[in-house]
One Martini backbone bead per residue (centre of mass of N, CA, C, O) as a GRO file, in nm:
protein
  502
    1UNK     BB    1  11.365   9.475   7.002
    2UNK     BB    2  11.539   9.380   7.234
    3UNK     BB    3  11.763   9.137   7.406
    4UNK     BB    4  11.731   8.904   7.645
    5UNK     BB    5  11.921   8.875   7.867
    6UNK     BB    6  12.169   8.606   7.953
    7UNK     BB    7  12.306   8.357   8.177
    8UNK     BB    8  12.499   8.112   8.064
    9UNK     BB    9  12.523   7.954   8.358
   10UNK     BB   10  12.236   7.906   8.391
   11UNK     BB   11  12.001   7.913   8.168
   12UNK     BB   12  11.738   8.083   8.291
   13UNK     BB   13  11.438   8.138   8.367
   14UNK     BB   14  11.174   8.361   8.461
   15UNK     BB   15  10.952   8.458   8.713
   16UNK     BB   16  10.719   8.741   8.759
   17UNK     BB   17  10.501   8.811   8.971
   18UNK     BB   18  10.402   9.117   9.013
   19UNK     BB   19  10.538   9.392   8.821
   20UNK     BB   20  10.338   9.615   8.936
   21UNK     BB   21  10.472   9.633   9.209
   22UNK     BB   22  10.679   9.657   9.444
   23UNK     BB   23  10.891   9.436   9.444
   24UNK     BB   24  10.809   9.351   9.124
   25UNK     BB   25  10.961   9.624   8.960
   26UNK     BB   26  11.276   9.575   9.122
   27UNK     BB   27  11.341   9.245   9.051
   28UNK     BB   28  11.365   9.280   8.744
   29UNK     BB   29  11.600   9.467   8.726
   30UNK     BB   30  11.771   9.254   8.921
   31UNK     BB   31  11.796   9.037   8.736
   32UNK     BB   32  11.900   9.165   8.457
   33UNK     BB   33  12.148   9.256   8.604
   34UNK     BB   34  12.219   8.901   8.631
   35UNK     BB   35  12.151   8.774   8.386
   36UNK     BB   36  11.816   8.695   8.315
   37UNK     BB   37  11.558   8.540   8.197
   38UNK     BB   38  11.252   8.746   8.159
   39UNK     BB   39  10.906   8.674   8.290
   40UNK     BB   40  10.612   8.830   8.305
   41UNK     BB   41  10.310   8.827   8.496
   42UNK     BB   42   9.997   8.981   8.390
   43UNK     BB   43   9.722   9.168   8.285
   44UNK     BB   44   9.849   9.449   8.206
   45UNK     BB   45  10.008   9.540   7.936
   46UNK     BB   46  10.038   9.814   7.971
   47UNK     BB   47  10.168   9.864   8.250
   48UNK     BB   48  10.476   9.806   8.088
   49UNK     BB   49  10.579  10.050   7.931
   50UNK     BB   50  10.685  10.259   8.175
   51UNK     BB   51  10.915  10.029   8.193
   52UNK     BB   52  11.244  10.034   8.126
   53UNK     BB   53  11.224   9.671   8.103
   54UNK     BB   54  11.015   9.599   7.856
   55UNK     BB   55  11.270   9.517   7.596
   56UNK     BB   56  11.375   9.295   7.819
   57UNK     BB   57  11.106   9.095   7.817
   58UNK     BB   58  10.865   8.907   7.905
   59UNK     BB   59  10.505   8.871   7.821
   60UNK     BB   60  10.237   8.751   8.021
   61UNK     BB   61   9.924   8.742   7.988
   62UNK     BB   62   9.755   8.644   8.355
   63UNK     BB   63   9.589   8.525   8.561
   64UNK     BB   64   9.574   8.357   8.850
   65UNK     BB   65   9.262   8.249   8.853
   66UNK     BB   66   9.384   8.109   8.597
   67UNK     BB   67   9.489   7.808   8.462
   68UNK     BB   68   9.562   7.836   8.175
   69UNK     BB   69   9.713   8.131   8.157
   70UNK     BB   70   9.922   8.005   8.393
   71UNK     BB   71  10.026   7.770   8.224
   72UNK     BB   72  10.139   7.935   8.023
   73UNK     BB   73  10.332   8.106   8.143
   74UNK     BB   74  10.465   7.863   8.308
   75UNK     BB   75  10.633   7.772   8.009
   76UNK     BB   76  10.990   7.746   8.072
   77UNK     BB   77  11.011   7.761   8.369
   78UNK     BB   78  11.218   7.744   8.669
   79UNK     BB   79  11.153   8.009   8.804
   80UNK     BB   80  10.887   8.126   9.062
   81UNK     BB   81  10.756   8.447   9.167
   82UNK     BB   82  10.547   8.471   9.439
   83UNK     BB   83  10.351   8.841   9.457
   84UNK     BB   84  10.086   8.772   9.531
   85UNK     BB   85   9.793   8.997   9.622
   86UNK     BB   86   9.491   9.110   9.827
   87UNK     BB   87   9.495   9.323   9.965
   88UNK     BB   88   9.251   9.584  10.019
   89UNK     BB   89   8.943   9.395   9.880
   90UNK     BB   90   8.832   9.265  10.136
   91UNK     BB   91   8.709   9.054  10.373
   92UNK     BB   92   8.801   8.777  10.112
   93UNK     BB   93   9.126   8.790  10.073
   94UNK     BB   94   9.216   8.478  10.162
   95UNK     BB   95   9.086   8.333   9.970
   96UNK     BB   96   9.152   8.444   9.695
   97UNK     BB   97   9.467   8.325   9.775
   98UNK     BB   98   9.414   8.049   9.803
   99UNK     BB   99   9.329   8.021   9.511
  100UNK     BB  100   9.578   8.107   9.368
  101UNK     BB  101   9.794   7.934   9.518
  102UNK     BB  102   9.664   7.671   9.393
  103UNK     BB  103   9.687   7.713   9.115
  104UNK     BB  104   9.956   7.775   9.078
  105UNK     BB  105  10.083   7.516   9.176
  106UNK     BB  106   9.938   7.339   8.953
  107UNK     BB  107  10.064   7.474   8.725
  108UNK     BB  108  10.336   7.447   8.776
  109UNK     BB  109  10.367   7.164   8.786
  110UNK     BB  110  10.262   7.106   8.474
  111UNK     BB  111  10.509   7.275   8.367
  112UNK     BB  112  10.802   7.214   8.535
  113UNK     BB  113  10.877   7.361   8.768
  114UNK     BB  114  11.168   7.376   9.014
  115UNK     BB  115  11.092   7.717   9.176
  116UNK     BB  116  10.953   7.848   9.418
  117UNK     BB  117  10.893   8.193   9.516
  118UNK     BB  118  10.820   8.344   9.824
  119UNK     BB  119  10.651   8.618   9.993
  120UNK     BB  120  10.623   8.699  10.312
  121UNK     BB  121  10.529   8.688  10.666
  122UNK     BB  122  10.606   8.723  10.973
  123UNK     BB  123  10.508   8.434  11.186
  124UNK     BB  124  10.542   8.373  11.547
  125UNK     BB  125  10.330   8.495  11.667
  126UNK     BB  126  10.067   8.424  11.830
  127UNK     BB  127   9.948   8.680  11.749
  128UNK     BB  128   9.754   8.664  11.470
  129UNK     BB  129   9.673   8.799  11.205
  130UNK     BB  130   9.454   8.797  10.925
  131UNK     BB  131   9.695   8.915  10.736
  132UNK     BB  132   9.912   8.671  10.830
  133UNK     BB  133   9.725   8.441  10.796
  134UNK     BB  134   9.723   8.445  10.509
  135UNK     BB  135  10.005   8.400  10.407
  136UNK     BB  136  10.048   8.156  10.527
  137UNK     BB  137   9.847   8.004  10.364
  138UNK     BB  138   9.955   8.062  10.069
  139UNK     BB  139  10.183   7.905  10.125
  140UNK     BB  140  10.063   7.629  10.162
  141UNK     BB  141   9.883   7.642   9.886
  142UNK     BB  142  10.177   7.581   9.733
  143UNK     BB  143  10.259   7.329   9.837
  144UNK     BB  144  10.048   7.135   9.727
  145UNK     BB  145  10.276   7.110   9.520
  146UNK     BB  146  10.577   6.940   9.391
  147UNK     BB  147  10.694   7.236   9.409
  148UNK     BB  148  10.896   7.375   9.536
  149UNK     BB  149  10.885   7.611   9.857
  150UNK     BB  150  11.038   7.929   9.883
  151UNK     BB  151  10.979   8.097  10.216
  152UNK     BB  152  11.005   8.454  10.251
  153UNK     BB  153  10.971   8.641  10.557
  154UNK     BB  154  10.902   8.940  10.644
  155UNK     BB  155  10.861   9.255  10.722
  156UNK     BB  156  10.906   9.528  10.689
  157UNK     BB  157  10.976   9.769  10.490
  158UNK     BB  158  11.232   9.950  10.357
  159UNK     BB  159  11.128  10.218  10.154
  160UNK     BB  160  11.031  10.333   9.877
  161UNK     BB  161  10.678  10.280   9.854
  162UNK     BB  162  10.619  10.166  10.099
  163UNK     BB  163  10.337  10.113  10.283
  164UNK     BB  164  10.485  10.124  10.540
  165UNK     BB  165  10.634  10.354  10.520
  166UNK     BB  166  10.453  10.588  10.440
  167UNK     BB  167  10.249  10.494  10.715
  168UNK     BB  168  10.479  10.608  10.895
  169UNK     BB  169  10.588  10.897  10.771
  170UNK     BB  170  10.331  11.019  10.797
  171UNK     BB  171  10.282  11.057  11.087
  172UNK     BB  172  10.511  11.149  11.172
  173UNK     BB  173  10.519  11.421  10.938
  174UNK     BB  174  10.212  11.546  11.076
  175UNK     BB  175  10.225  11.424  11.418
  176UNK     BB  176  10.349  11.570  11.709
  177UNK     BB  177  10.062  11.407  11.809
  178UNK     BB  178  10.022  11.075  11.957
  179UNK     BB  179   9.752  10.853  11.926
  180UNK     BB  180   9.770  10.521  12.054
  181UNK     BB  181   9.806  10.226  12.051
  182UNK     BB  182   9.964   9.905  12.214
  183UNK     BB  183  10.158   9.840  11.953
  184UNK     BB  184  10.391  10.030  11.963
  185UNK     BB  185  10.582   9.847  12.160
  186UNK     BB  186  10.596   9.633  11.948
  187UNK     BB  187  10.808   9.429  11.798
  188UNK     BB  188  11.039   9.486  11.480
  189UNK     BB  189  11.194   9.359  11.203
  190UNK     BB  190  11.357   9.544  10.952
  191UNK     BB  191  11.383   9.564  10.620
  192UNK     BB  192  11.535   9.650  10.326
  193UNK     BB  193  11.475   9.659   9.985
  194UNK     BB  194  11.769   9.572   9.935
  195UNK     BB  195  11.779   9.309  10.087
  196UNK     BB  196  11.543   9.146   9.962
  197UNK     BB  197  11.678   9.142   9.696
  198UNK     BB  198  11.912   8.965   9.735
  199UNK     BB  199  11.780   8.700   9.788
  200UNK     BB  200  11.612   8.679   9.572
  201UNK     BB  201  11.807   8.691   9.333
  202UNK     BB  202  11.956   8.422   9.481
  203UNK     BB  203  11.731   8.236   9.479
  204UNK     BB  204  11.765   8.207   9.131
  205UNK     BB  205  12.102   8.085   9.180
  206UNK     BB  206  12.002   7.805   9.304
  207UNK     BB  207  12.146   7.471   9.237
  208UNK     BB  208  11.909   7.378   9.407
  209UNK     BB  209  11.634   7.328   9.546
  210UNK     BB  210  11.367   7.448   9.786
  211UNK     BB  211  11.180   7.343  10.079
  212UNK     BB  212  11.131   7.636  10.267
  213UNK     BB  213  11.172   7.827  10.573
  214UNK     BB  214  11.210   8.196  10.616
  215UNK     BB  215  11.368   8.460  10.805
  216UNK     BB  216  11.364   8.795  10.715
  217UNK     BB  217  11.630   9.055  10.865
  218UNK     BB  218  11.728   9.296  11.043
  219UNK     BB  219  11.982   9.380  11.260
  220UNK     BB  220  11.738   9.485  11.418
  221UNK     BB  221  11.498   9.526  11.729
  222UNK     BB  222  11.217   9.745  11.708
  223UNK     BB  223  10.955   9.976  11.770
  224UNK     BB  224  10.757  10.151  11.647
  225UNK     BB  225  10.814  10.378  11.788
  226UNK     BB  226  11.143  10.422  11.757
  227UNK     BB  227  11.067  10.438  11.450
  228UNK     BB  228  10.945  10.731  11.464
  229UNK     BB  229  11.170  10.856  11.615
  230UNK     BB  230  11.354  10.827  11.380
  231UNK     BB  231  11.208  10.978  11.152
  232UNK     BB  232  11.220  11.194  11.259
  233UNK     BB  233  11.533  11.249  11.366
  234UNK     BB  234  11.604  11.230  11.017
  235UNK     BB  235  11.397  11.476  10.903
  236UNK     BB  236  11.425  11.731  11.157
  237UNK     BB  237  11.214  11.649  11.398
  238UNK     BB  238  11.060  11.675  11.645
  239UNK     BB  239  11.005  11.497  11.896
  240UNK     BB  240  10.741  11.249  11.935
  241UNK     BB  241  10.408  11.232  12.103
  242UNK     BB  242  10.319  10.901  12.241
  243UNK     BB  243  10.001  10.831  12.326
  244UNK     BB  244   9.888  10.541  12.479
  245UNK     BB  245   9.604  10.368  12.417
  246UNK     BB  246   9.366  10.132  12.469
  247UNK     BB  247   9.090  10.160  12.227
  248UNK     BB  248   9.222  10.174  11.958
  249UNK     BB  249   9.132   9.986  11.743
  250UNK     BB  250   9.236   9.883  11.396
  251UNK     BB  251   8.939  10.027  11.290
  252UNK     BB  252   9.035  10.338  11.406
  253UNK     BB  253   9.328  10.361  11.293
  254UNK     BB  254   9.235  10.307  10.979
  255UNK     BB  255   9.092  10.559  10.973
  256UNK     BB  256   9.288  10.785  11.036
  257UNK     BB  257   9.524  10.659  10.826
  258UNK     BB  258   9.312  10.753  10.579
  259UNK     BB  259   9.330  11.069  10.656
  260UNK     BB  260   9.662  11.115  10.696
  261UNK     BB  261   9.731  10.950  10.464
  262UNK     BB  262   9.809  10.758  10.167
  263UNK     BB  263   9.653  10.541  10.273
  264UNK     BB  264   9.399  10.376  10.253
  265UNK     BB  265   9.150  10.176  10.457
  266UNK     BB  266   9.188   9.920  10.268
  267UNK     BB  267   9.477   9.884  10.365
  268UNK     BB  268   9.517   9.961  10.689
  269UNK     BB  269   9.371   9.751  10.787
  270UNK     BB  270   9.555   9.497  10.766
  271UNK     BB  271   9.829   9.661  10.850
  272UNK     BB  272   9.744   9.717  11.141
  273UNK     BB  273   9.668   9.438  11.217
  274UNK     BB  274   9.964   9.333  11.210
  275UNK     BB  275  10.069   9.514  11.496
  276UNK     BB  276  10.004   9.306  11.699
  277UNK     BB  277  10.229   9.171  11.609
  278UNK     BB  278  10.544   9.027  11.679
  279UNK     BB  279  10.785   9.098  11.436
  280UNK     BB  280  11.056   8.822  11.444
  281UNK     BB  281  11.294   8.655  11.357
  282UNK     BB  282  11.405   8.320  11.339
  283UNK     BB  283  11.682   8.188  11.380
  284UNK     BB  284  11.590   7.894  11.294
  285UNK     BB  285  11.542   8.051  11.009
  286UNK     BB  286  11.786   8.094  10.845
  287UNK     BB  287  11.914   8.216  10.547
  288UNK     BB  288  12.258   8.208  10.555
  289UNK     BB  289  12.293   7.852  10.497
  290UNK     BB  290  12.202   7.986  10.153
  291UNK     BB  291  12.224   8.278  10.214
  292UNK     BB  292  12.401   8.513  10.220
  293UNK     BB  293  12.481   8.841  10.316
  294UNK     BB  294  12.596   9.096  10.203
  295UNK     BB  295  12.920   9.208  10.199
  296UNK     BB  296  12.808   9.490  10.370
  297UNK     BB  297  12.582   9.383  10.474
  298UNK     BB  298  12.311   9.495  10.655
  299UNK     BB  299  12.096   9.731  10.662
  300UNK     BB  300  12.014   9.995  10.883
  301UNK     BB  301  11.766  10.159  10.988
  302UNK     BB  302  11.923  10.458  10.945
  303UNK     BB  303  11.975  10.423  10.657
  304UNK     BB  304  11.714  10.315  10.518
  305UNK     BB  305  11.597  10.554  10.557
  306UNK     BB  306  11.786  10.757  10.434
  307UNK     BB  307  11.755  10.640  10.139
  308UNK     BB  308  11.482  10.680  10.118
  309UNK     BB  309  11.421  10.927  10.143
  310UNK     BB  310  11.599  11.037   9.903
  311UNK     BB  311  11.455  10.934   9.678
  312UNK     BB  312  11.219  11.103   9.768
  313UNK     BB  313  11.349  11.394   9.733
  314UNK     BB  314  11.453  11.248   9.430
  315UNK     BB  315  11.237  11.139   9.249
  316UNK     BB  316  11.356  10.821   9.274
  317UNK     BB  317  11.108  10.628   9.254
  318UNK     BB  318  11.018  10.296   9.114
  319UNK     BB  319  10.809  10.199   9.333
  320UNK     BB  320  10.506  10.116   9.461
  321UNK     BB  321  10.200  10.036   9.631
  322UNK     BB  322   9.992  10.164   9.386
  323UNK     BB  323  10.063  10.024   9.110
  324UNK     BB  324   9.885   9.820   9.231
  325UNK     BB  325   9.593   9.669   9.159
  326UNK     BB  326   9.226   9.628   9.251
  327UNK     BB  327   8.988   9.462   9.098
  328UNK     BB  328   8.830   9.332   9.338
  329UNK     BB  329   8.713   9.593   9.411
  330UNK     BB  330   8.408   9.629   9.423
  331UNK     BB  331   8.409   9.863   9.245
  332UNK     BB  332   8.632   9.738   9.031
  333UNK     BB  333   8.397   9.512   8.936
  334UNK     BB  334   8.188   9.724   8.805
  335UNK     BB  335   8.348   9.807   8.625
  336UNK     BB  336   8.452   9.563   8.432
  337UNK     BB  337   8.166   9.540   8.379
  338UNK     BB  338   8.029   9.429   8.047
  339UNK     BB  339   7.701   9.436   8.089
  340UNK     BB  340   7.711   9.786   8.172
  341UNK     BB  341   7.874   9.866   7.911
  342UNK     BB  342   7.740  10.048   7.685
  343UNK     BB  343   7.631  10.336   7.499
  344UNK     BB  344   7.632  10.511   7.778
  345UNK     BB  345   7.730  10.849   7.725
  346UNK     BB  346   7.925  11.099   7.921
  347UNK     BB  347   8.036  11.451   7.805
  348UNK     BB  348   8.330  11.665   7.870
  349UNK     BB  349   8.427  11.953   7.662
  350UNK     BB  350   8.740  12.097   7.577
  351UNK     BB  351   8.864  12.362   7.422
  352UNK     BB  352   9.161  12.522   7.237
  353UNK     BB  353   9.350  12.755   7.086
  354UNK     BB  354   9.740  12.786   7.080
  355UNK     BB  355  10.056  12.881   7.067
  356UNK     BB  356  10.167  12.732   7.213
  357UNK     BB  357  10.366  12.461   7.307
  358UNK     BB  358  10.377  12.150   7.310
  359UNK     BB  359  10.564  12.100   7.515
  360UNK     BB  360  10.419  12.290   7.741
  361UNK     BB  361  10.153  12.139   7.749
  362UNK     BB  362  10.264  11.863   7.846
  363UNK     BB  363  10.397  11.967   8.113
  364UNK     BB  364  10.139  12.042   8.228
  365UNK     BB  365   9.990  11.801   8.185
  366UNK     BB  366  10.199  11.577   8.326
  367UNK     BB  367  10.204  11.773   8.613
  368UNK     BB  368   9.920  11.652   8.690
  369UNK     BB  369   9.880  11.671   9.050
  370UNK     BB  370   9.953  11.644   9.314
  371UNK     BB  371  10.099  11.874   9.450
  372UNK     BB  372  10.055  12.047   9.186
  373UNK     BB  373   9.721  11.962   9.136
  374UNK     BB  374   9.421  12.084   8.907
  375UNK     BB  375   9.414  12.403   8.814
  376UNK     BB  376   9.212  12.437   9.050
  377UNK     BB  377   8.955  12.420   9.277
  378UNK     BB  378   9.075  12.275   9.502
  379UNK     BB  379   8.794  12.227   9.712
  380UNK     BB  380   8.677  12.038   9.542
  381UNK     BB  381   8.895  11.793   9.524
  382UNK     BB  382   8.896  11.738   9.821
  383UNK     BB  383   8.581  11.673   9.854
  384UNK     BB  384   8.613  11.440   9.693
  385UNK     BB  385   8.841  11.299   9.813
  386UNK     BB  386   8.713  11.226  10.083
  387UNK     BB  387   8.477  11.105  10.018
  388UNK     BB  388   8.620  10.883   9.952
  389UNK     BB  389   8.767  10.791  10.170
  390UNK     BB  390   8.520  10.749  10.365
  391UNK     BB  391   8.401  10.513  10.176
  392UNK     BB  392   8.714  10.382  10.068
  393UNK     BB  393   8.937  10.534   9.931
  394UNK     BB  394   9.170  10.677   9.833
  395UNK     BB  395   9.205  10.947   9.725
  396UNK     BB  396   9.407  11.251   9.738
  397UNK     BB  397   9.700  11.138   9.885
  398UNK     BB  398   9.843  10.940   9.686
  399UNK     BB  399   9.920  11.073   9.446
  400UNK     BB  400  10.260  11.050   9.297
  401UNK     BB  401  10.559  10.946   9.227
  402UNK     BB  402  10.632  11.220   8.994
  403UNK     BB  403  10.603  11.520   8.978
  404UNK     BB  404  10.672  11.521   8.641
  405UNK     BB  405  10.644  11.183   8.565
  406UNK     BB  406  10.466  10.965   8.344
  407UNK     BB  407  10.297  10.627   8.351
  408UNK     BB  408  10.219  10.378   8.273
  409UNK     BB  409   9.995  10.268   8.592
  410UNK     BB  410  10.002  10.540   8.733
  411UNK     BB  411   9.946  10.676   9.022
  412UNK     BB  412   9.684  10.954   9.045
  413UNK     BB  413   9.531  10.967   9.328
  414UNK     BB  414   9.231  10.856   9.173
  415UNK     BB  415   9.404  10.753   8.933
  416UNK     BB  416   9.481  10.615   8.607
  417UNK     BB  417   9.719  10.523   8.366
  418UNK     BB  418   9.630  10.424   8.070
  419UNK     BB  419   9.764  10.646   7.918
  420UNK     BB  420  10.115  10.758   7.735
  421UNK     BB  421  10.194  11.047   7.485
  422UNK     BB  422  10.427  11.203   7.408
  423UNK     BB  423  10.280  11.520   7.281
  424UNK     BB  424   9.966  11.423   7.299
  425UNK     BB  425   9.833  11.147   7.503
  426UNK     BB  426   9.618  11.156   7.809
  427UNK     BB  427   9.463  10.860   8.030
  428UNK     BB  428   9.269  10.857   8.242
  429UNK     BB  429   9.131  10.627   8.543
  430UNK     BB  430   8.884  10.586   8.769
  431UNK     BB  431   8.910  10.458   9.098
  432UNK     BB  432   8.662  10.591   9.243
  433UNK     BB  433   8.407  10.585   9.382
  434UNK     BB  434   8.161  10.462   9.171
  435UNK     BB  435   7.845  10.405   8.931
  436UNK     BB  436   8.105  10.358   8.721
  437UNK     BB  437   8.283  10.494   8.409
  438UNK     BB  438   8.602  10.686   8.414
  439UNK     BB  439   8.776  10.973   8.260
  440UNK     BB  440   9.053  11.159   8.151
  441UNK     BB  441   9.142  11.364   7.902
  442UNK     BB  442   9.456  11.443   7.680
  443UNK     BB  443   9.495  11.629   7.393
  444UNK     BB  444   9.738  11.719   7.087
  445UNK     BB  445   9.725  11.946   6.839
  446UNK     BB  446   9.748  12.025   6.522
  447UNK     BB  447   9.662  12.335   6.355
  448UNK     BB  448   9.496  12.547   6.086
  449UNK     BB  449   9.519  12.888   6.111
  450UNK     BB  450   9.552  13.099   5.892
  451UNK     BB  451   9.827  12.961   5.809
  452UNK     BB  452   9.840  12.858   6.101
  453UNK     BB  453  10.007  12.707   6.349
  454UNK     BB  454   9.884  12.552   6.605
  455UNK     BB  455   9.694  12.449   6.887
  456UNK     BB  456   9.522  12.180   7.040
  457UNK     BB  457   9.353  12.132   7.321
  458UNK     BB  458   9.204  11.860   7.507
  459UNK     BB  459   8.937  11.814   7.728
  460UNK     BB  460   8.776  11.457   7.864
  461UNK     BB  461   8.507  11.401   8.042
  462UNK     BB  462   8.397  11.063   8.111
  463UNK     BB  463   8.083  10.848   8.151
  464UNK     BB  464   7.973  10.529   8.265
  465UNK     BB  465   7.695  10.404   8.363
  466UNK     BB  466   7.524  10.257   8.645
  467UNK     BB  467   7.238  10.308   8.572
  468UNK     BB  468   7.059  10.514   8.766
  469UNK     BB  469   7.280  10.585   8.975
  470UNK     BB  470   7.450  10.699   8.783
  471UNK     BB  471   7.295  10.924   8.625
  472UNK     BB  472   7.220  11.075   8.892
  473UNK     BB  473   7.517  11.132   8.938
  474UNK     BB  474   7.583  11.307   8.757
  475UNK     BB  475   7.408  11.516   8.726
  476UNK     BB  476   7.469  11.577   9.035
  477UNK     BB  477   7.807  11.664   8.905
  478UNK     BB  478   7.744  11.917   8.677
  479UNK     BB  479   7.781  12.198   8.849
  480UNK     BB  480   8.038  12.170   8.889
  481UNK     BB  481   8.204  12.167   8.619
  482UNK     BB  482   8.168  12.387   8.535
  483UNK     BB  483   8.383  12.493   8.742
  484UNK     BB  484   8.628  12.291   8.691
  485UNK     BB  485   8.719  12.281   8.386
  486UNK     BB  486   8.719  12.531   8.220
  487UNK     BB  487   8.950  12.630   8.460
  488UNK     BB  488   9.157  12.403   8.402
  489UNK     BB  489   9.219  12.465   8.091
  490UNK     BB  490   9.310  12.768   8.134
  491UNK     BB  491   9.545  12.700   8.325
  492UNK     BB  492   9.717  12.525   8.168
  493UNK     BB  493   9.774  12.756   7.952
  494UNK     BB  494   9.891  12.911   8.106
  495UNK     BB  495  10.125  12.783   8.205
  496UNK     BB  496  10.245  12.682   7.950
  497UNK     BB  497  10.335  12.982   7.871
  498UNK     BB  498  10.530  13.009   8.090
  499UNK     BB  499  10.712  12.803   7.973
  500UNK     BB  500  10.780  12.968   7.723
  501UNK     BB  501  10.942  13.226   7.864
  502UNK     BB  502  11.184  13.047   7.995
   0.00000   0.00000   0.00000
């Protein structure tokens, strides 16, 4: 393990929690950039392996809602940032938030933190929605303890991977007729996620603490609609026709959003509703007299738009929306229930033994998903991925971060990757709504068959039921698997054939 770089004019440790999140995956490469000793805290420790600075941190295994756990990581640290949320995880996210930030708050005085940091959502506007004014108690649940906390409010973020970024960028670039409410009008000021990263690791190399709110935001001021006519024609698409009704409630909009883009309903939900609110810096809160803008100014709207495109066009998305995992969802809260994780296990299981080269299983295995597919069956995975949405669960909308490499912790449709080993072993664990808990596996052996070295693919999908419906589950999904399965593992090794030969 090499040695985590060191400031050594600051000398200061850095916490940051949600490190497997949207802005918190992109801020510690951002720290370790600037000399920082970073210490992430995450919940599951194998979702930093894919990320290129694990061997570069330290990791503090602990959740928010627990206090001993929190006051582990917490001890030694200088500044903390927290970044999380409860976003999209049911109708009592707001609780949620406020017991952990104030968990968090009391945490932090007891180990001698010197320095929170938060980052929140402009609430300047009387209607204020649910979901912003969760972020705003998360923030006073914070202050309740001894340590200064600075909080920075954005409104969107501009970036790749950004879960309003991709929620604009889809609708735009799928509907060139579009219904909305009356929200499209409202004012917002969005700001780049190159400028957020800015204030942020700026913020951990302030010589006393602060103890205020701050509101950060991008140079300029435009409606919700003129920022999808910018998304349109820098992405070279006809104006697109924008017809406001009245009608239109934030969740008959999040259900809409739910089906047309890769954002789940229970996610667009509450960004929805938040569109109701002008987001809007206010000047008395610039954050100018503490932290200038970067030397070259703030990213301009068209700007940040054409490098998040680029980001995405090349491949290079660094974290997404998706990243973070959300146990708190109903779903996933039965799923890694223990108490009836019991015995009962099914497995349908597929083998192949091929000439094929391993390098070529595995990049078959790899790109598997997302634009690539699922190596046939297409109308069956669609209408599992519906039935999903439908129901509110993710489906398969959100595809996968990068069309060719996974790593741990990576969404992938409605799966996330649990393990990644390189020519060897994929473990996929099932997000979408079910009755259980699913697995779907890709192992790659060597055997030797009449002294010829061959290779062994499996592919092996498990099953571990929740009671008497999650096995009525199972036995009624048994006839498609037919269809499924083993067509698809047949497909895969045909594909990776292609690639030995090329």
């Amino acid at each position: 393990m090499s040695t985590p770089r060191i400031n050594p004019a600051l000398g200061r440790k850095i916490l940051v929690t949600g490190a497997s999140g949207y802005v918190g995956g992109r801020l510690v490469g951002q720290l370790l950039t600037e000399g920082f000793l970073v210490r992430v805290m995450v919940r599951n420790q194998n979702k930093m392996l894919g990320y290129p600075w694990v061997n570069e941190v330290e990791i503090a295994v602990a959740d928010a809602t627990n206090y001993g756990q929190t006051l582990d990581a917490l001890k030694g640290v200088h500044t903390a940032f927290y970044l999380l949320h409860s976003i999209g995880v049911g109708s009592n996210f707001e609780e949620l938030e406020e017991q952990m930030a104030r968990n968090f708050a009391k945490a932090a005085e007891a180990a001698g933190v010197s320095q929170i940091v938060y980052l929140g959502g402009i609430a300047n506007d009387k209607k204020i929605s649910q979901h912003l004014e969760s972020r705003v108690q998360a923030g006073r649940a914070l202050a309740t303890g001894s340590v200064p906390v600075m909080e920075l409010r954005a409104g969107i973020i501009i970036g790749s991977g950004s879960a309003s970024f991709e929620m604009l960028r889809h609708l735009t670039h799928r509907l060139p007729i579009m219904t909305t409410p009356k929200w499209v009008s409202n004012r917002t000021q969005p700001i780049a996620i190159r400028d957020v990263l800015w204030y942020l690791s700026h913020a951990a190399a302030l010589e006393k603490p602060i103890d205020q709110v701050f509101d950060i935001g991008g140079p300029a001021v435009i409606t919700y609609a003129d920022m999808m006519q910018m998304f349109a024609k820098i992405s070279g698409l006809r104006k697109r026709w924008i017809i406001k009704v009245p009608v239109l409630s934030p969740a008959l909009s999040s259900l809409w959003i739910g089906l047309v883009t890769p954002v789940p309903t229970s996610l667009a939900r509450p960004l929805v509703g938040s569109l109701i609110s002008e987001v809007v810096a206010d000047p008395a809160k610039s954050i100018a007299g503490v932290i200038p803008n970067p030397p070259d100014g703030l990213l301009d709207i068209p700007h940040a738009i054409e490098y998040a495109l680029s980001k995405v066009d090349n491949n290079q998305v660094e974290s997404r929306w998706s990243d973070a995992t959300l146990p708190t969802a109903p779903w996933q809260k039965a799923q890694s229930d223990p108490s009836w994780a019991g015995e009962t296990s099914y497995n349908d299981t597929q083998e192949i033994v091929t000439d094929v080269s391993t390098e070529s299983l595995w990049a078959s295995v790899e790109q598997i998903g997302g634009s690539n597919g699922w190596y046939g069956s297409g109308h069956l995975w669609f209408l599992r991925g519906l039935v999903d949405r439908t129901f509110g669960g993710v489906g398969l909308r959100r595809g996968r971060r990068d069309p060719k490499k996974l790593r741990v912790g990576d969404s992938l449709d409605f799966w996330r990757v649990e393990e990644c080993q390189e020519n060897s072993h994929l473990k996929l664990y099932a997000e979408m709504i079910l009755p259980g808990k699913a697995w779907l596996d890709f192992h790659i052996d060597e055997v030797l068959v009449d002294g010829k070295k061959l290779r062994k693919i499996s592919q092996i999908a498990s099953f571990q039921p929740r009671g008497l419906g999650g096995q009525l589950y199972w036995f009624g999904v048994a006839p498609f698997h037919i269809f499924v399965f083993p067509s698809m593992l047949k497909n895969l090794v045909r594909e990776a054939a292609k690639k030995d030969k090329q």
